[in-house]
C-alpha positions as a Python dict, from the first residue, in 0.01 Angstrom:
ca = {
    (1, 'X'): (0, 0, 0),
    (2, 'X'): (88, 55, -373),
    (3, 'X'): (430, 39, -570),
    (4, 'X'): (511, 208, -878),
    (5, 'X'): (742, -19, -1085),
    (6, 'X'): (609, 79, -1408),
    (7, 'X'): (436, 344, -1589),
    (8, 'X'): (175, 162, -1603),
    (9, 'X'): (97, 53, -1316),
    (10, 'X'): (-148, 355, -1294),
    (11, 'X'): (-457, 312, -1521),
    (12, 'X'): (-529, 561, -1758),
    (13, 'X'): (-780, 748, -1484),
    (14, 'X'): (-544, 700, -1230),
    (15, 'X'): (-285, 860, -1385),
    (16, 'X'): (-542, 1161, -1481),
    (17, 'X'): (-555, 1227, -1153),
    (18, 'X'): (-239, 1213, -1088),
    (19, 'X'): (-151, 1504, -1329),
    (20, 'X'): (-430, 1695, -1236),
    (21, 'X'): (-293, 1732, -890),
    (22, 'X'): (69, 1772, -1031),
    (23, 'X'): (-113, 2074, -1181),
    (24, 'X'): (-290, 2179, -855),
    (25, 'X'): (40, 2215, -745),
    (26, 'X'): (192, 2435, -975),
    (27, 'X'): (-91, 2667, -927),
    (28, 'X'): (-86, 2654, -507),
    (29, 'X'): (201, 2499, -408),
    (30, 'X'): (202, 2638, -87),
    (31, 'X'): (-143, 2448, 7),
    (32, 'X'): (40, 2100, 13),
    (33, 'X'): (344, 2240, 204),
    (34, 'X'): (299, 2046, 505),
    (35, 'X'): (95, 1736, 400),
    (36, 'X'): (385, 1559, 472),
    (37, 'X'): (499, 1698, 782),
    (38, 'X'): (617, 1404, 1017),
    (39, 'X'): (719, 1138, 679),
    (40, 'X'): (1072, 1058, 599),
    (41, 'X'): (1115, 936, 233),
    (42, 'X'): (1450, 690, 204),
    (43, 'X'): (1645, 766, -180),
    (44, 'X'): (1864, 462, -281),
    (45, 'X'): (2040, 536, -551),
    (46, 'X'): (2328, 266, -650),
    (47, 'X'): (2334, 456, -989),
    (48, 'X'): (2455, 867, -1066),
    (49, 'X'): (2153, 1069, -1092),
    (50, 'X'): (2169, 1449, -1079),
    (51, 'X'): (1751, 1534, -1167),
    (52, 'X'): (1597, 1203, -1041),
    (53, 'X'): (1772, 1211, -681),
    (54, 'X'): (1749, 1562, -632),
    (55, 'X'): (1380, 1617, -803),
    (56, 'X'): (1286, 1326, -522),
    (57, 'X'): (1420, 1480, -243),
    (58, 'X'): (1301, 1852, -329),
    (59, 'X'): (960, 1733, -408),
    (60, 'X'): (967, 1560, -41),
    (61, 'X'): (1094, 1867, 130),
    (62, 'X'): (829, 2094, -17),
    (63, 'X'): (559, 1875, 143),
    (64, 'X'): (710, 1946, 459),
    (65, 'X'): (875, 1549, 479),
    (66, 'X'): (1244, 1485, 534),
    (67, 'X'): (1474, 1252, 356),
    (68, 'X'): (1789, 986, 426),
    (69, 'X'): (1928, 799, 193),
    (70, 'X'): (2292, 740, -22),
    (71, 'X'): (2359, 884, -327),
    (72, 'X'): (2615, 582, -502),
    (73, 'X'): (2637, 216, -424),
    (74, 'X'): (2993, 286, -300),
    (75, 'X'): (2862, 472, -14),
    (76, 'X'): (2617, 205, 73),
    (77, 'X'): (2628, -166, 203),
    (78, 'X'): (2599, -303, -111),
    (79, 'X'): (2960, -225, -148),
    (80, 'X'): (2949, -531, 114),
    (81, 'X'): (2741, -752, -28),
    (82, 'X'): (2438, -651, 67),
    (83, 'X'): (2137, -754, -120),
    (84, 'X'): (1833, -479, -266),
    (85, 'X'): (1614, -731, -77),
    (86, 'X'): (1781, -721, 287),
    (87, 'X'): (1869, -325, 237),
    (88, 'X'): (1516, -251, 152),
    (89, 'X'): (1337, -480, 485),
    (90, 'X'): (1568, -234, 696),
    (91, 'X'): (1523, 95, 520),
    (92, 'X'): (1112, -24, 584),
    (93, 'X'): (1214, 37, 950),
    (94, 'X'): (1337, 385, 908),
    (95, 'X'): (1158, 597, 659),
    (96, 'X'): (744, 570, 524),
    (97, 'X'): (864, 563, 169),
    (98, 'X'): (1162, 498, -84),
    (99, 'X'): (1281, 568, -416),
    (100, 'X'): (1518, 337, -578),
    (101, 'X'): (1764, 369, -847),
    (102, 'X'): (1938, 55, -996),
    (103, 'X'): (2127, -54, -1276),
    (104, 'X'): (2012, -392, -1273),
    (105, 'X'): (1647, -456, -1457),
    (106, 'X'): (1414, -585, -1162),
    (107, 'X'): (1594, -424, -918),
    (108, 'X'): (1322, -202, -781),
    (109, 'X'): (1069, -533, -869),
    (110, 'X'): (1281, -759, -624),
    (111, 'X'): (1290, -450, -349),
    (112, 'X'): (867, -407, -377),
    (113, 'X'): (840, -764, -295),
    (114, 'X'): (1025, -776, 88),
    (115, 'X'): (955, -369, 126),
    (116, 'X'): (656, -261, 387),
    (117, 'X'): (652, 47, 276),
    (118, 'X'): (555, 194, -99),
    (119, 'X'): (824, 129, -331),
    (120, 'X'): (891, 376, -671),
    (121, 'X'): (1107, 293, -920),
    (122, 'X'): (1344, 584, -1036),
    (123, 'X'): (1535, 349, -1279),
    (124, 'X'): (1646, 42, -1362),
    (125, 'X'): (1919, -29, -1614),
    (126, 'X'): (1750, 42, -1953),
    (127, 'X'): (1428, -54, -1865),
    (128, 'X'): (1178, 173, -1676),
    (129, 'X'): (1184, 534, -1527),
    (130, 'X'): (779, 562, -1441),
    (131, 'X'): (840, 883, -1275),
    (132, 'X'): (1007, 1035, -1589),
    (133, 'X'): (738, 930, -1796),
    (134, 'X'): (491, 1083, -1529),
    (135, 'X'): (686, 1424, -1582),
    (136, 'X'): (686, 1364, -1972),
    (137, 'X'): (344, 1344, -1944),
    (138, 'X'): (277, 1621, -1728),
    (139, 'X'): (479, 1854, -1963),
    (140, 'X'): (281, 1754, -2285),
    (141, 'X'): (-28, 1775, -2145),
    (142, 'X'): (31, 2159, -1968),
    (143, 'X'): (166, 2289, -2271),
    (144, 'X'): (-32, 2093, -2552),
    (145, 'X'): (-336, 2032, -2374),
    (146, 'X'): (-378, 1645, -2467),
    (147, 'X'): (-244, 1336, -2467),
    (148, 'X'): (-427, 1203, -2787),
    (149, 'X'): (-385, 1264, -3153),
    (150, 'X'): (-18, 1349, -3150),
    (151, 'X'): (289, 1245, -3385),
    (152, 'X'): (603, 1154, -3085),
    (153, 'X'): (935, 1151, -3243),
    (154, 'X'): (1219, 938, -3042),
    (155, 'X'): (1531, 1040, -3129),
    (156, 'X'): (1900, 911, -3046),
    (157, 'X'): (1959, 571, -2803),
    (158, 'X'): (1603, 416, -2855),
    (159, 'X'): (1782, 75, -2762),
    (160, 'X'): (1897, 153, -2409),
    (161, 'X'): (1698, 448, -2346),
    (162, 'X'): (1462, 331, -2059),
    (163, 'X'): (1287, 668, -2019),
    (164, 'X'): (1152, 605, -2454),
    (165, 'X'): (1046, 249, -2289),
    (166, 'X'): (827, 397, -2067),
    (167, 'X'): (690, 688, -2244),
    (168, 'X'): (601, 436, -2559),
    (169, 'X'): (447, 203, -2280),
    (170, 'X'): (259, 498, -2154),
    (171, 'X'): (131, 712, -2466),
    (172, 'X'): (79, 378, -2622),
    (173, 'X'): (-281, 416, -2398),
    (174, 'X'): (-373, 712, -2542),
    (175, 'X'): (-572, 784, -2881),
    (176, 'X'): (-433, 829, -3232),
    (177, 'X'): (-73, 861, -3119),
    (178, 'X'): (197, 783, -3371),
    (179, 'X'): (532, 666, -3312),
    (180, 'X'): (803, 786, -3519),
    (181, 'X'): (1150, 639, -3450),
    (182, 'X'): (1459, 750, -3503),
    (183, 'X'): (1775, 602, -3454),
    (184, 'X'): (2081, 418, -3653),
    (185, 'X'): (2008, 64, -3733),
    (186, 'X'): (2231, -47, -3394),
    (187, 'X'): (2014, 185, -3126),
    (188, 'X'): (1658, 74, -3254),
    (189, 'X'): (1373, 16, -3018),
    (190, 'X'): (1406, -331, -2879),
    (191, 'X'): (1202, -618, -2989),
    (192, 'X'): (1008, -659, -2675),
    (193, 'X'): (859, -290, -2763),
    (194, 'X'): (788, -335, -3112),
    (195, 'X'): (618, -670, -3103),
    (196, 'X'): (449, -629, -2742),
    (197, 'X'): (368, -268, -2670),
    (198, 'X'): (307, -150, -3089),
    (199, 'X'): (269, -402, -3294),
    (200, 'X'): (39, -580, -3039),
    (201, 'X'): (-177, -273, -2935),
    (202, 'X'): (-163, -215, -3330),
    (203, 'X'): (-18, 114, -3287),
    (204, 'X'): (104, 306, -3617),
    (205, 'X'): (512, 360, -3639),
    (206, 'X'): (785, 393, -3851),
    (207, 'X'): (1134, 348, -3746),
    (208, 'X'): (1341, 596, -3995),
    (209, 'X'): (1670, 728, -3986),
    (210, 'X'): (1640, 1064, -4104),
    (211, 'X'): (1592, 1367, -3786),
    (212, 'X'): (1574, 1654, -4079),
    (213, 'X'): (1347, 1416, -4325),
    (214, 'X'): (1086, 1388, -3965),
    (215, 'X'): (1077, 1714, -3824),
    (216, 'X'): (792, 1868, -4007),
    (217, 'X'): (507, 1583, -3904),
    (218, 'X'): (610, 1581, -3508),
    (219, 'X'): (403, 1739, -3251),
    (220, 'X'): (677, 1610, -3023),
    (221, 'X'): (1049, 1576, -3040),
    (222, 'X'): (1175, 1357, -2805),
    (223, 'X'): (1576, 1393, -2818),
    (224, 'X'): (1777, 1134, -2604),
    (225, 'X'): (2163, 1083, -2549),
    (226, 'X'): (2356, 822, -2666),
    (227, 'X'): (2474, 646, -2275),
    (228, 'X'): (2795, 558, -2275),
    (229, 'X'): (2719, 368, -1944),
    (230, 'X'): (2542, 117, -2204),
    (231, 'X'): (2822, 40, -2381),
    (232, 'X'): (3054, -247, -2363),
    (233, 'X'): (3260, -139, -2573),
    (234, 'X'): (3454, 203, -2663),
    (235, 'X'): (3470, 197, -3002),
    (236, 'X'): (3128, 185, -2999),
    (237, 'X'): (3002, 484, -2864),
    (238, 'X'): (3243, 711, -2998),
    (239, 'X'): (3084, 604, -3305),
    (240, 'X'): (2773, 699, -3236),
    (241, 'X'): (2786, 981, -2988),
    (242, 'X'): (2723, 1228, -3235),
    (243, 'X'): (2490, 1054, -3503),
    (244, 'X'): (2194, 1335, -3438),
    (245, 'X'): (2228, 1682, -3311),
    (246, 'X'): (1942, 1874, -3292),
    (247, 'X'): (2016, 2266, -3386),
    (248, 'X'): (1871, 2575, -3505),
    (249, 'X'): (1873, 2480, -3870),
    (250, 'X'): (1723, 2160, -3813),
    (251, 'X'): (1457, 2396, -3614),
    (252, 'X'): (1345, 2556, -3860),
    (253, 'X'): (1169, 2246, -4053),
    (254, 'X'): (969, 2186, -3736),
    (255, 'X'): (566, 2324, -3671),
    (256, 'X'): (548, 2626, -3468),
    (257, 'X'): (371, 2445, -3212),
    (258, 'X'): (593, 2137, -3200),
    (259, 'X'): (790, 2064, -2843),
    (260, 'X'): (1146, 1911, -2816),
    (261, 'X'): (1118, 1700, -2437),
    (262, 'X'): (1485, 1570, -2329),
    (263, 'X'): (1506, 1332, -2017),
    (264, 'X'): (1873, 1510, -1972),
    (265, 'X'): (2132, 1546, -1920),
    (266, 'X'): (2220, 1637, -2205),
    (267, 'X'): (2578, 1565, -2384),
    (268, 'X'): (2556, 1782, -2741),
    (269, 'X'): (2284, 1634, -2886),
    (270, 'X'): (2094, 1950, -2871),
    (271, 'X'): (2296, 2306, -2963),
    (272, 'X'): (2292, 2534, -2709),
    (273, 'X'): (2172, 2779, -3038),
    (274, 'X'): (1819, 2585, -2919),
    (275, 'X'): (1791, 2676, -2560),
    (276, 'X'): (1617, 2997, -2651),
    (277, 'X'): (1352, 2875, -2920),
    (278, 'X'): (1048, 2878, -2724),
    (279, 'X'): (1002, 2554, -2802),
    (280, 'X'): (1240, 2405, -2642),
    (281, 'X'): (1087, 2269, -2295),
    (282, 'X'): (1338, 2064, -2170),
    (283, 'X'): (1439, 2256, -1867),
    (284, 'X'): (1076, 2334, -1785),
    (285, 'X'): (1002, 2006, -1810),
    (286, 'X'): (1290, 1928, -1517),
    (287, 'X'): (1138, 2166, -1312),
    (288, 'X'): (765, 1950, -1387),
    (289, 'X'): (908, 1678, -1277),
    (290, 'X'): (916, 1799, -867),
    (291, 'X'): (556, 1847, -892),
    (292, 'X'): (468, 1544, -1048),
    (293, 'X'): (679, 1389, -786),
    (294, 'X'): (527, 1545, -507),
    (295, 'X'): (153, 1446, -619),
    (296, 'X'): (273, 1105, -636),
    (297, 'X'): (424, 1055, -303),
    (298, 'X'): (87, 1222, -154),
    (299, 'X'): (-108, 939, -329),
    (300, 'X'): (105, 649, -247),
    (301, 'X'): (116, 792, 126),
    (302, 'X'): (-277, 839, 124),
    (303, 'X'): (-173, 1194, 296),
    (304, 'X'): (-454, 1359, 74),
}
């Protein structure tokens, strides 16, 4: 039995194989329609998701599995009092496999270590989202082709932003990637990144301010939303909401080739005068994110 907690918790190969059977499935998806025929897959999301929940429970249905679960942490027992650590030992009772959203970092840690059945992480605070990073992957590597000898740019909340976390922890692995950052001095990468995950792997980045002054080196643009569920304060946010927004113009410096990823949703930080640019992959990538999603519950259920 195997948790995902992190992106990489997969090895390099591991994850390979992972995306090649993501890919398997966008070519025959009705060949894995009943793999899972008989499974029940348990979503516990104490935090609002939209994609994450839904992506989860679509990916289960179309592998012929059913799900359970609650949607808030109002609607759950934790409303009570109930610990992640007694809610997960009974949800191991009901269902083969669970997905867990949290806003407390370690949340999804805490639940692998009393679960008996596989745990994945679908968020925790501003930490880790594995299985976003496994879609961001997927999504670069169908439409580029590689993983390796690409410029990322990570625009927006690179502070709280816990889907940048794991996609620097994850392309980190790969060869000749550059990191370009791009934020305001109060939403830069935190320190844990720079000095543990770049500057330790010795992994070339800049951390800039500038979107227009970047566009023309990326191969990927990597636009995030400033979360006002980060914030403590107000004032704050409304301050920053707006500090990059990603339009047309601003399109037009970028390489024909380049792709602009979002985890959404989406506030205004890209124009809706970019939806159509055929580089603009965002929504495609949502939908990569069932299939990825669906390869991964095969492998942690060993249904293959």
């Amino acid at each position: 039995m195997r948790h995902i907690i992190s992106p990489t918790d997969l090895t390099v190969s591991e994850l390979s194989g992972l995306l090649e059977l993501a890919e398997e499935i966008i070519e025959s998806p009705k060949k894995y329609a009943d793999v899972c025929h008989g499974k029940k897959m348990a979503t516990l999301f104490y935090e609002p998701s939209t994609r994450t929940r839904l992506s989860f429970e679509a990916a289960m249905l179309n592998l012929g599995g059913s799900i359970l679960g609650f949607s808030s942490a109002d609607s759950s027992s934790a409303s009570k009092g109930e610990s992640v650590a007694d809610t997960i030992r009974v949800i191991s009772s009901y269902a083969d496999i669970c997905a867990i959203r949290h806003p407390k970092e370690g949340a999804p840690l805490v639940a692998s270590l009393h679960s008996s059945i596989p745990v994945i992480n679908a968020g925790d605070g501003g930490h880790n989202h594995p299985t976003q990073t496994f879609t961001d992957l997927l999504t670069i590597k169908n439409l580029k082709g590689r993983l390796n000898h690409l410029t990322v740019g990570f625009c927006g909340d690179l502070k709280f932003g816990r889907t940048v976390h794991s996609l620097i922890n994850a392309l980190a692995r790969y060869e000749n990637i550059k990191f370009v950052l791009i934020s305001p001095e109060e939403l830069r990468i935190p320190n844990y990144i720079r000095e543990e995950v770049l500057e330790a792997n010795n992994i070339p980045y800049v951390e800039v301010k500038s979107l227009e002054n970047s566009m023309p080196e990326l191969d990927i643009l990597y636009m995030t939303r400033v979360q006002r569920e980060r914030f403590f304060n107000e004032e704050d946010y409304i301050r920053l909401k707006d500090i990059y927004v990603l339009d047309a113009k601003k399109m037009t410096y970028a390489k024909e080739d380049m792709l602009v990823l979002h985890p959404l949703p989406r506030v205004n930080e890209i124009s809706t005068d970019v939806d159509d640019d055929p580089r603009a992959v965002y929504f495609k990538q949502a939908q990569f994110g069932v299939y990825v999603r669906m390869a991964l519950i095969m492998k942690l259920l060993e249904v293959m």
